[in-house]
N, C-alpha and C positions, 0 to 999 in steps of 0.2 A: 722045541729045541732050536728052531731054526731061528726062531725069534731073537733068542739069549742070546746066539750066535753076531746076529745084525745089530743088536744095543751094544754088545761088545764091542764092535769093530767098530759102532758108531763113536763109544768114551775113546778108544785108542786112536782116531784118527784125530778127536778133538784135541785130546792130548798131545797128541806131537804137534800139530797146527801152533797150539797155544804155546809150545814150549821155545819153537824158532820167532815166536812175534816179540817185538818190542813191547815190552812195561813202563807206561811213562805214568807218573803220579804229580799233577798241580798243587804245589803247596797251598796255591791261593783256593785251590776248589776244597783241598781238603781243611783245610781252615772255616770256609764258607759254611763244610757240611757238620763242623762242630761247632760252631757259632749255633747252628740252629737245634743241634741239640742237648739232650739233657738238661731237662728244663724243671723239674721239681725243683722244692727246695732242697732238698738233699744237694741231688746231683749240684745244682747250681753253688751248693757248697764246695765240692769237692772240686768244681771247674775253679774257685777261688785259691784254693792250695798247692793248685800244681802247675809250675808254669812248662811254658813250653818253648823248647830251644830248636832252632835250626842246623846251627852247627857250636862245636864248641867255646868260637871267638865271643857268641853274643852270651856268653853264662858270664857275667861281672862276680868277682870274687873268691873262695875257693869250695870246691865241692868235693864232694867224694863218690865213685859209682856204685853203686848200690849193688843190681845188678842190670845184665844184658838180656832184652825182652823180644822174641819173635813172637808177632800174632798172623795166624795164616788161616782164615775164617776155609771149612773145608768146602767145599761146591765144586759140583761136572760141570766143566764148563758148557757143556751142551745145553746146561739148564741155568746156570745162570755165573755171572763173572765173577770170580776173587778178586780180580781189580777192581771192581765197581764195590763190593762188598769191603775195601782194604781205604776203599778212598774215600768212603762214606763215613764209616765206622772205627776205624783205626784212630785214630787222633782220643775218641771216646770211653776206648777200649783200653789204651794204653793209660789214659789219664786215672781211670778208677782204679788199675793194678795196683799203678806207682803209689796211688794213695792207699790202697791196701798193706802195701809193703811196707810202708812208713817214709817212702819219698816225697819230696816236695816240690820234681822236677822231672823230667824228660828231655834226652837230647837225642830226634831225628836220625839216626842215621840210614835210611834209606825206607821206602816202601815197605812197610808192615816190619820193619826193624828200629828199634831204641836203645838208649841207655837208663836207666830209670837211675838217679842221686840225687843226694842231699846236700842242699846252698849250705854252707854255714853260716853263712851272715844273713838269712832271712828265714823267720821264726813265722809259717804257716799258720799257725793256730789264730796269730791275733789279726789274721786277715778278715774281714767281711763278706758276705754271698756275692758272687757276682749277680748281672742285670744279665735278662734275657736280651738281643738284640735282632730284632728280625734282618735278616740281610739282605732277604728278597727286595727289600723297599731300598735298600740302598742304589741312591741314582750318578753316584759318583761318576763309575763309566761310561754307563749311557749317556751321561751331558757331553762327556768329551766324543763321543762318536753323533751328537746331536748338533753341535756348535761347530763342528770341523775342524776341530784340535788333532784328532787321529788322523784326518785325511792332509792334513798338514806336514805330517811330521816327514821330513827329506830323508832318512832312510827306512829301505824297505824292510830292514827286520826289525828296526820300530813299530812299524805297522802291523807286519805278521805277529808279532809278540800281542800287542793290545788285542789283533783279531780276535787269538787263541785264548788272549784270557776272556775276552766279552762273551764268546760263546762256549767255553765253559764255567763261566759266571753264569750262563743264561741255564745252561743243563745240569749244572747244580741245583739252582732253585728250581726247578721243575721237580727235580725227586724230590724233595723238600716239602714244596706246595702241599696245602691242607685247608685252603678256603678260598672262593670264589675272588675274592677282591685280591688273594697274592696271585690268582690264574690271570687278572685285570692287565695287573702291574707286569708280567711276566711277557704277556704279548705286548707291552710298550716297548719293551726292551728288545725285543724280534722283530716288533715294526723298526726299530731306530739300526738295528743292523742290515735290516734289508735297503733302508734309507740312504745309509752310509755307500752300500757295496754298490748300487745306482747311480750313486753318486762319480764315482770312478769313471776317468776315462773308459779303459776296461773292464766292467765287473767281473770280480770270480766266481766262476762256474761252482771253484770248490765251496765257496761262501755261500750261492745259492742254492747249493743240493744239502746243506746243511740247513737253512732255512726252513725247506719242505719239510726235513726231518723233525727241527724244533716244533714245529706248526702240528705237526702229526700226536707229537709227544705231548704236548699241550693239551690238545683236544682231549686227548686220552687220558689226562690227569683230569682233567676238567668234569670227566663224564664219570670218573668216580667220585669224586668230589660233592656229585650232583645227586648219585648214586646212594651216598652214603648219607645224605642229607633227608633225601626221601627214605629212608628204612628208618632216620631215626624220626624222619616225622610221624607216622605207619604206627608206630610202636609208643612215642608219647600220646596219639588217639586213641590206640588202645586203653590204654593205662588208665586216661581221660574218662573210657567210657566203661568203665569199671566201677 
Protein backbone atom coordinates (compact mmCIF):
# COMPACT_ATOMS: atom_id res chain seq x y z
CA UNK A 1 0.00 0.00 0.00
CA UNK A 2 2.63 2.06 0.83
CA UNK A 3 4.23 1.63 -2.35
CA UNK A 4 1.02 2.66 -4.60
CA UNK A 5 1.02 5.53 -2.25
CA UNK A 6 4.78 6.68 -3.40
CA UNK A 7 4.18 5.81 -7.38
CA UNK A 8 1.33 8.03 -6.94
CA UNK A 9 2.68 10.95 -5.46
CA UNK A 10 5.68 10.13 -7.73
CA UNK A 11 2.88 10.59 -11.44
CA UNK A 12 1.35 13.75 -9.49
CA UNK A 13 4.48 15.55 -8.84
CA UNK A 14 5.49 14.77 -12.49
CA UNK A 15 2.52 16.00 -13.50
CA UNK A 16 2.46 19.35 -12.26
CA UNK A 17 6.17 19.79 -12.87
CA UNK A 18 5.33 18.98 -16.55
CA UNK A 19 2.41 21.22 -16.61
CA UNK A 20 4.24 24.69 -15.55
CA UNK A 21 7.27 23.81 -18.17
CA UNK A 22 7.56 25.30 -21.42
CA UNK A 23 6.57 23.03 -24.67
CA UNK A 24 8.71 24.11 -27.35
CA UNK A 25 8.43 22.03 -30.81
CA UNK A 26 11.34 22.59 -33.89
CA UNK A 27 9.63 22.42 -36.93
CA UNK A 28 12.89 21.76 -38.55
CA UNK A 29 13.47 18.66 -35.90
CA UNK A 30 10.13 17.55 -36.49
CA UNK A 31 10.40 17.62 -40.24
CA UNK A 32 13.87 15.84 -39.92
CA UNK A 33 12.00 13.01 -37.81
CA UNK A 34 9.50 12.53 -40.69
CA UNK A 35 11.79 12.75 -43.37
CA UNK A 36 13.26 9.50 -41.87
CA UNK A 37 10.33 7.85 -41.54
CA UNK A 38 7.77 5.75 -43.18
CA UNK A 39 9.76 4.24 -45.46
CA UNK A 40 7.76 1.23 -47.18
CA UNK A 41 6.17 1.52 -50.29
CA UNK A 42 3.02 2.11 -49.07
CA UNK A 43 3.77 4.72 -46.52
CA UNK A 44 6.11 6.37 -49.04
CA UNK A 45 2.85 6.56 -51.00
CA UNK A 46 0.90 8.23 -48.85
CA UNK A 47 3.89 10.79 -47.75
CA UNK A 48 3.30 11.71 -51.72
CA UNK A 49 -0.46 12.76 -51.16
CA UNK A 50 -0.47 14.85 -48.41
CA UNK A 51 1.38 17.88 -48.20
CA UNK A 52 2.29 19.65 -45.41
CA UNK A 53 1.62 23.32 -44.42
CA UNK A 54 2.91 25.60 -41.74
CA UNK A 55 0.58 28.17 -41.62
CA UNK A 56 -2.23 29.18 -43.89
CA UNK A 57 -0.41 31.85 -46.18
CA UNK A 58 1.90 28.87 -47.83
CA UNK A 59 -1.46 26.79 -48.96
CA UNK A 60 -1.65 28.38 -52.87
CA UNK A 61 -5.11 28.20 -54.07
CA UNK A 62 -8.41 27.31 -52.53
CA UNK A 63 -9.04 24.64 -49.93
CA UNK A 64 -11.58 23.43 -47.85
CA UNK A 65 -11.18 21.92 -43.93
CA UNK A 66 -11.93 18.98 -43.69
CA UNK A 67 -11.61 18.42 -40.23
CA UNK A 68 -9.57 19.66 -36.85
CA UNK A 69 -7.14 16.84 -35.69
CA UNK A 70 -5.46 16.59 -32.01
CA UNK A 71 -2.94 13.73 -31.49
CA UNK A 72 -1.74 13.57 -27.87
CA UNK A 73 0.25 10.12 -27.80
CA UNK A 74 -0.63 9.00 -23.82
CA UNK A 75 2.65 8.53 -21.65
CA UNK A 76 3.79 9.28 -17.60
CA UNK A 77 5.86 11.51 -18.06
CA UNK A 78 8.02 9.74 -15.34
CA UNK A 79 8.58 7.14 -18.02
CA UNK A 80 8.93 8.65 -20.85
CA UNK A 81 7.96 12.44 -22.80
CA UNK A 82 4.79 13.42 -25.07
CA UNK A 83 6.94 15.93 -26.28
CA UNK A 84 9.58 13.72 -27.53
CA UNK A 85 6.82 11.08 -28.63
CA UNK A 86 4.69 14.40 -30.51
CA UNK A 87 7.97 15.63 -32.05
CA UNK A 88 8.99 12.39 -33.44
CA UNK A 89 5.78 10.98 -34.57
CA UNK A 90 3.34 13.63 -35.02
CA UNK A 91 4.03 14.95 -38.51
CA UNK A 92 3.58 10.77 -39.31
CA UNK A 93 0.54 10.33 -37.54
CA UNK A 94 -1.24 13.16 -38.78
CA UNK A 95 -0.33 12.55 -42.40
CA UNK A 96 -1.80 8.86 -42.52
CA UNK A 97 -5.24 10.13 -40.85
CA UNK A 98 -5.60 13.04 -43.24
CA UNK A 99 -5.09 10.33 -45.92
CA UNK A 100 -7.47 8.09 -44.39
CA UNK A 101 -10.07 10.86 -44.17
CA UNK A 102 -9.74 11.64 -47.87
CA UNK A 103 -7.41 14.83 -47.25
CA UNK A 104 -4.78 15.77 -49.38
CA UNK A 105 -3.28 18.22 -46.80
CA UNK A 106 -2.45 19.32 -43.28
CA UNK A 107 -2.09 22.77 -41.97
CA UNK A 108 0.16 23.04 -38.48
CA UNK A 109 -1.32 24.67 -36.16
CA UNK A 110 0.59 24.02 -33.02
CA UNK A 111 2.34 20.93 -31.41
CA UNK A 112 0.34 17.75 -31.80
CA UNK A 113 -2.65 20.17 -33.40
CA UNK A 114 -3.82 20.34 -37.25
CA UNK A 115 -6.27 21.01 -39.79
CA UNK A 116 -6.65 18.23 -42.04
CA UNK A 117 -8.30 19.83 -46.08
CA UNK A 118 -8.70 19.39 -49.28
CA UNK A 119 -6.51 21.70 -52.14
CA UNK A 120 -8.76 21.98 -54.91
CA UNK A 121 -6.58 22.71 -57.55
CA UNK A 122 -4.30 19.52 -56.79
CA UNK A 123 -5.52 16.04 -57.58
CA UNK A 124 -3.31 13.50 -55.30
CA UNK A 125 -3.87 10.49 -57.02
CA UNK A 126 -1.86 11.37 -60.07
CA UNK A 127 1.18 12.10 -57.86
CA UNK A 128 4.08 9.41 -57.70
CA UNK A 129 5.80 7.74 -54.32
CA UNK A 130 7.99 9.88 -52.76
CA UNK A 131 12.20 9.07 -52.35
CA UNK A 132 13.40 8.04 -49.07
CA UNK A 133 16.02 10.71 -48.12
CA UNK A 134 18.41 9.90 -45.22
CA UNK A 135 18.83 13.29 -43.45
CA UNK A 136 21.34 12.16 -41.04
CA UNK A 137 24.04 12.50 -44.15
CA UNK A 138 22.89 15.91 -44.74
CA UNK A 139 25.95 18.10 -44.26
CA UNK A 140 24.45 21.44 -45.13
CA UNK A 141 24.84 22.74 -41.48
CA UNK A 142 27.81 21.24 -40.46
CA UNK A 143 29.74 23.02 -43.35
CA UNK A 144 28.53 26.35 -42.17
CA UNK A 145 29.62 25.76 -38.46
CA UNK A 146 32.95 23.99 -40.25
CA UNK A 147 33.99 26.95 -42.61
CA UNK A 148 33.05 29.74 -39.91
CA UNK A 149 30.03 30.97 -41.58
CA UNK A 150 28.13 30.70 -38.09
CA UNK A 151 30.99 32.04 -36.24
CA UNK A 152 30.73 35.12 -38.53
CA UNK A 153 27.46 36.04 -38.32
CA UNK A 154 27.36 39.81 -36.38
CA UNK A 155 24.31 39.20 -34.56
CA UNK A 156 24.01 36.98 -31.51
CA UNK A 157 20.55 35.64 -32.02
CA UNK A 158 21.85 34.68 -35.38
CA UNK A 159 24.05 32.52 -33.94
CA UNK A 160 21.93 31.33 -31.03
CA UNK A 161 19.23 30.35 -33.64
CA UNK A 162 21.83 28.20 -35.99
CA UNK A 163 23.29 26.82 -32.37
CA UNK A 164 19.70 25.52 -31.39
CA UNK A 165 19.04 24.16 -34.75
CA UNK A 166 22.60 22.19 -35.15
CA UNK A 167 22.09 20.61 -32.04
CA UNK A 168 18.77 19.64 -32.37
CA UNK A 169 19.71 18.51 -36.03
CA UNK A 170 22.36 16.64 -34.18
CA UNK A 171 19.54 14.85 -31.37
CA UNK A 172 17.38 14.22 -34.00
CA UNK A 173 19.52 11.90 -35.84
CA UNK A 174 20.57 10.10 -33.07
CA UNK A 175 16.96 8.70 -32.24
CA UNK A 176 16.79 8.18 -35.64
CA UNK A 177 20.17 6.29 -36.21
CA UNK A 178 19.90 2.45 -37.08
CA UNK A 179 23.58 1.56 -38.48
CA UNK A 180 27.09 2.13 -37.63
CA UNK A 181 28.17 4.32 -40.51
CA UNK A 182 24.89 6.95 -39.58
CA UNK A 183 26.62 6.73 -35.70
CA UNK A 184 30.18 7.63 -38.06
CA UNK A 185 28.56 10.64 -39.65
CA UNK A 186 26.72 11.73 -36.44
CA UNK A 187 29.93 12.19 -34.34
CA UNK A 188 31.40 14.40 -37.29
CA UNK A 189 28.72 16.49 -36.56
CA UNK A 190 29.50 16.69 -32.58
CA UNK A 191 33.02 16.96 -33.48
CA UNK A 192 32.25 20.18 -35.84
CA UNK A 193 30.15 21.60 -32.76
CA UNK A 194 32.55 21.11 -30.29
CA UNK A 195 35.06 22.65 -32.88
CA UNK A 196 32.90 25.55 -33.54
CA UNK A 197 32.22 26.50 -29.58
CA UNK A 198 36.42 26.30 -29.19
CA UNK A 199 36.50 28.39 -31.52
CA UNK A 200 34.87 31.24 -29.61
CA UNK A 201 36.40 33.86 -27.80
CA UNK A 202 34.33 32.56 -24.97
CA UNK A 203 33.06 29.12 -25.35
CA UNK A 204 29.54 28.19 -23.98
CA UNK A 205 29.43 26.24 -21.02
CA UNK A 206 25.78 25.73 -22.11
CA UNK A 207 27.18 24.31 -25.61
CA UNK A 208 29.57 22.16 -23.80
CA UNK A 209 27.45 20.42 -21.23
CA UNK A 210 25.27 19.56 -24.21
CA UNK A 211 28.24 18.09 -26.02
CA UNK A 212 28.87 15.52 -22.96
CA UNK A 213 25.26 14.89 -23.24
CA UNK A 214 25.25 14.28 -27.17
CA UNK A 215 28.58 12.01 -26.64
CA UNK A 216 26.72 10.09 -24.07
CA UNK A 217 23.63 9.45 -26.32
CA UNK A 218 25.68 8.46 -29.16
CA UNK A 219 27.44 5.87 -27.36
CA UNK A 220 24.35 4.56 -26.16
CA UNK A 221 22.84 4.29 -29.62
CA UNK A 222 25.95 2.90 -30.89
CA UNK A 223 26.03 0.07 -28.37
CA UNK A 224 22.54 -1.16 -29.46
CA UNK A 225 23.14 -0.84 -32.80
CA UNK A 226 26.12 -3.25 -32.20
CA UNK A 227 23.70 -5.10 -29.91
CA UNK A 228 21.28 -5.78 -32.31
CA UNK A 229 23.77 -6.64 -34.95
CA UNK A 230 25.33 -9.37 -32.88
CA UNK A 231 21.81 -11.26 -31.99
CA UNK A 232 21.02 -11.16 -35.55
CA UNK A 233 24.49 -12.52 -36.33
CA UNK A 234 23.72 -15.46 -33.27
CA UNK A 235 20.66 -16.43 -35.06
CA UNK A 236 21.62 -16.41 -38.82
CA UNK A 237 24.47 -19.11 -37.34
CA UNK A 238 22.04 -20.85 -35.98
CA UNK A 239 19.80 -21.16 -39.00
CA UNK A 240 23.16 -21.81 -40.84
CA UNK A 241 23.80 -24.77 -38.83
CA UNK A 242 20.68 -26.32 -39.06
Amino acid sequence: MKTIKIYIAAITSALLFSSCSFQLYSTKTMAENYAMRMNTEEELAIKSKVKIFLNENDVKGEYEVLSFMTHKPFALPIFMSVRKETIKKFYEKAVTKAHELGGNGIIITGGGYCKVINLKNWVADDISSAQFINVIFNSTLMDKFLNGEVAKLAKNSEKKRKEKEFQDEIESNISNAEELKEVEFIRKKIDALESYNSSLAKPKSSISKTIKELRKEIKKTEKKIKAKINRKAKKSAKASAK
